[in-house]
C-alpha positions in Angstrom: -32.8 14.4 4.6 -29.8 12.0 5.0 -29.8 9.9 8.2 -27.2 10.4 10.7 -25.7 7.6 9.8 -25.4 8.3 6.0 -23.7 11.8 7.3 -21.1 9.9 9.4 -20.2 7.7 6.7 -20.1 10.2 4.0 -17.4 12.0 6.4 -15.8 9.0 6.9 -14.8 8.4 3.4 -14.3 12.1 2.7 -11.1 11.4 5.5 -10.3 8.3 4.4 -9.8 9.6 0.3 -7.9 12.2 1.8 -5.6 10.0 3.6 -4.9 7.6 1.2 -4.4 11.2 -1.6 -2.0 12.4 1.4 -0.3 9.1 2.1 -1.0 6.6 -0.7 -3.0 3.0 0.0 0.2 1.5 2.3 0.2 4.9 4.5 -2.8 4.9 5.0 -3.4 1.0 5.2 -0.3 1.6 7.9 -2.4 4.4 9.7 -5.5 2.6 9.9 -3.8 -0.5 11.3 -0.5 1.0 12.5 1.8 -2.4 12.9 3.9 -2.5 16.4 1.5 0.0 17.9 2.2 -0.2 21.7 4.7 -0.9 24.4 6.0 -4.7 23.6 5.6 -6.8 27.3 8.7 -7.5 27.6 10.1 -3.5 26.1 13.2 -3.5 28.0 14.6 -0.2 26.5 12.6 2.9 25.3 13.0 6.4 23.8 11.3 9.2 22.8 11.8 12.5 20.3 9.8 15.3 20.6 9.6 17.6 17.4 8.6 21.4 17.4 5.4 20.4 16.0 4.7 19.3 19.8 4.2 15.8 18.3 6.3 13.2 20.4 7.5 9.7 19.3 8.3 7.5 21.4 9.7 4.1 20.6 10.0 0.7 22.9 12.4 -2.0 22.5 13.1 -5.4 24.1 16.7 -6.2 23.1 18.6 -9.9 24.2 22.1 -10.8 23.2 22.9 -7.2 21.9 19.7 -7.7 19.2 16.5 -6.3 19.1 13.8 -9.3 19.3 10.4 -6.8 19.3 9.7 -3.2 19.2 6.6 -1.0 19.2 6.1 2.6 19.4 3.5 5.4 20.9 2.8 9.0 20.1 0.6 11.9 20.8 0.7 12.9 17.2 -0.5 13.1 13.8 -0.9 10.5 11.3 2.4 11.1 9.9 3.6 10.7 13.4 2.1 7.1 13.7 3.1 5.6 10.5 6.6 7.0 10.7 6.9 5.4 14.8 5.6 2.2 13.0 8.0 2.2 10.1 11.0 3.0 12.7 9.5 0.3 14.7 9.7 -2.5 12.5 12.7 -1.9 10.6 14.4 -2.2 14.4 12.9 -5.2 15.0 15.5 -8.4 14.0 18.3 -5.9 13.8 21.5 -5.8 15.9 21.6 -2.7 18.1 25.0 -1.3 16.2 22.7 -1.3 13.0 20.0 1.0 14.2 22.9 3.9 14.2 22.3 3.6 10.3 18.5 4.0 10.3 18.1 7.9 9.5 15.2 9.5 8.4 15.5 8.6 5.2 15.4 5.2 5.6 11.8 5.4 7.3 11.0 7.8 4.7 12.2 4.4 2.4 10.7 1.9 4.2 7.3 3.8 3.8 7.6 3.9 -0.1 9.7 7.0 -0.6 9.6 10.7 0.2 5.8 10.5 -1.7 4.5 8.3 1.0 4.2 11.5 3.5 3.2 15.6 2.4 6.4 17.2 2.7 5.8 19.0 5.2 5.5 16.0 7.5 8.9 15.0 6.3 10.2 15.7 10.2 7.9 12.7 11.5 10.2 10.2 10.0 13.6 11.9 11.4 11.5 12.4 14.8 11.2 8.6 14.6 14.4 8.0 13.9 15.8 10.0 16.8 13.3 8.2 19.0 15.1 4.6 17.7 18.0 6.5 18.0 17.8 7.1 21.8 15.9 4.1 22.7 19.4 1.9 21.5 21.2 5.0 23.7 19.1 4.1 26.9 20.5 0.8 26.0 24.0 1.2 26.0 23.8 3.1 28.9 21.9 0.5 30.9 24.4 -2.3 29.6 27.4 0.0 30.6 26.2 0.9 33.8 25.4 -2.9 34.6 29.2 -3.4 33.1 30.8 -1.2 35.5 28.6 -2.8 38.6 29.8 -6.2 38.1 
């Protein structure tokens, strides 16, 4: 009889074959260790996009001098969820804030490795992502404007 253990890590791989079949090796090198995981200390700016899945992305950003100098993301969902909040994370981060406008979808869907690198029917993680960049630059702008029209 196998040892508790022996199950466990049995299962374990059994996930982790599937992942990488689901994802390929950078998904699910991404999910295992997603990359700007987390609310940056100094996130001065955040978003969120909530999908009818229920899963919700939300995505932090600490912007100076109209650029965005770090950036992480959270969410309550799946793994397509995480990789995709990663992906949008990342491609923010270095960027001016009029550039994120341009980053769709798709170009998460890119920066992952293509539409392969998610089952299609997790597709909608990487526009929910997007959307969460999306308003996280909008709760900028708003901020800035606001400040703008106080001084």
């Amino acid at each position: 009889m196998p040892s508790f253990d022996d199950i466990v890590n049995e299962l374990q791989d059994k996930i982790n074959e599937e992942t990488i079949e689901a994802y390929g090796q950078a998904g699910f090198e991404r999910w295992r260790n997603p990359p700007h995981r987390g609310k940056p200390a100094k996130a001065n700016y955040e978003g969120a996009s909530t999908g009818k899945c229920g899963d919700t992305i939300r995505i932090f950003l600490h912007i100076e001098d109209d650029r965005v100098r770090d950036a992480g993301f959270a969410t309550d969902g799946c793994g397509s969820s995480m990789i995709s909040g990663s992906m949008a994370a990342e491609l923010a981060v270095d960027k001016p804030c009029e550039a994120l406008a341009a980053i769709s979808g798709e170009t998460v869907l890119e920066g992952l490795g293509g539409p392969d690198c998610l089952p299609v029917d997790d597709h909608h993680c990487a526009w929910l992502a997007a959307n969460a960049l999306h308003e996280a630059v909008g709760d900028y702008y708003k901020q800035t404007a606001g400040r703008a029209k106080e001084g």
